[in-house]
C-alpha positions as CSV (number, residue, x, y, z in Angstrom):
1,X,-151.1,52.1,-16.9
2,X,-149.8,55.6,-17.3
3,X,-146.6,54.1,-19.9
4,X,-150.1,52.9,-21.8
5,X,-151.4,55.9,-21.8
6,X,-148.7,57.6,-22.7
7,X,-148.2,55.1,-25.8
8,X,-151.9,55.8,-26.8
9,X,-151.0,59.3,-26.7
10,X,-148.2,59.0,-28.8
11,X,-149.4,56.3,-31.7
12,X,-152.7,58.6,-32.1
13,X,-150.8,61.5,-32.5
14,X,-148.7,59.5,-35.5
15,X,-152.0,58.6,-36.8
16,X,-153.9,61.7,-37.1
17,X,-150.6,63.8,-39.0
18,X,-150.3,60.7,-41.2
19,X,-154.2,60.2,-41.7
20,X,-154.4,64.2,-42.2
21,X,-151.5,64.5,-44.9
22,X,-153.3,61.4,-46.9
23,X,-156.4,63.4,-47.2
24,X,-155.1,67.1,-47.6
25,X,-152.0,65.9,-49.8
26,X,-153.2,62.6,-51.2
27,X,-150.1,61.2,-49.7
28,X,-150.2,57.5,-50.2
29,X,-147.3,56.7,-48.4
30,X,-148.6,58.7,-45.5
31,X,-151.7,56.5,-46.0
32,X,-149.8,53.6,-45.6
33,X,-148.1,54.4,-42.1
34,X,-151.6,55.7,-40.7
35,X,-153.3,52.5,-41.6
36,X,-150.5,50.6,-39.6
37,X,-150.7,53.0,-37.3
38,X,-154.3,52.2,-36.8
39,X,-153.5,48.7,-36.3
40,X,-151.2,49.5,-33.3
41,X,-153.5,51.8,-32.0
42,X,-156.2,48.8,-31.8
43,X,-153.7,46.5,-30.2
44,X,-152.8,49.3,-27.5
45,X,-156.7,49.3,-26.9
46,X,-157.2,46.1,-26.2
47,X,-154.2,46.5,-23.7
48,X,-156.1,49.8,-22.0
49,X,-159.4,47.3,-21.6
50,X,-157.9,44.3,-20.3
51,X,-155.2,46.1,-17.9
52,X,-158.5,48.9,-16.9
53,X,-160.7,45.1,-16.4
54,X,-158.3,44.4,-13.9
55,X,-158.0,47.5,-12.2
56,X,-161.4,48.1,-11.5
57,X,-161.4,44.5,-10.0
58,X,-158.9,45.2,-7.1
């Protein structure tokens, strides 16, 4: 769980420089990666839920 977290950590970090240079800069490019960086943050999510699901179980 903590490598999860870490991941988290590390793809909302990439998402909030890229998210904060598309609106300060209009950077469309930077647009781009934070929207897929979005993405990857939802899958990691839905990783956190089902593996904290399971933890709380035991």
């Amino acid at each position: 769980m903590e490598a999860l977290l870490k991941q988290i950590s590390e793809a909302y970090e990439n998402f909030c420089t890229d998210a904060t240079l598309q609106q300060e800069k209009n950077n469309k490019a930077a647009g781009t990666r934070a929207r897929k960086a979005s993405l990857e943050l939802e899958k990691l999510m839905k990783e956190f839920r089902k593996v904290s699901l399971e933890a709380s179980k035991a």
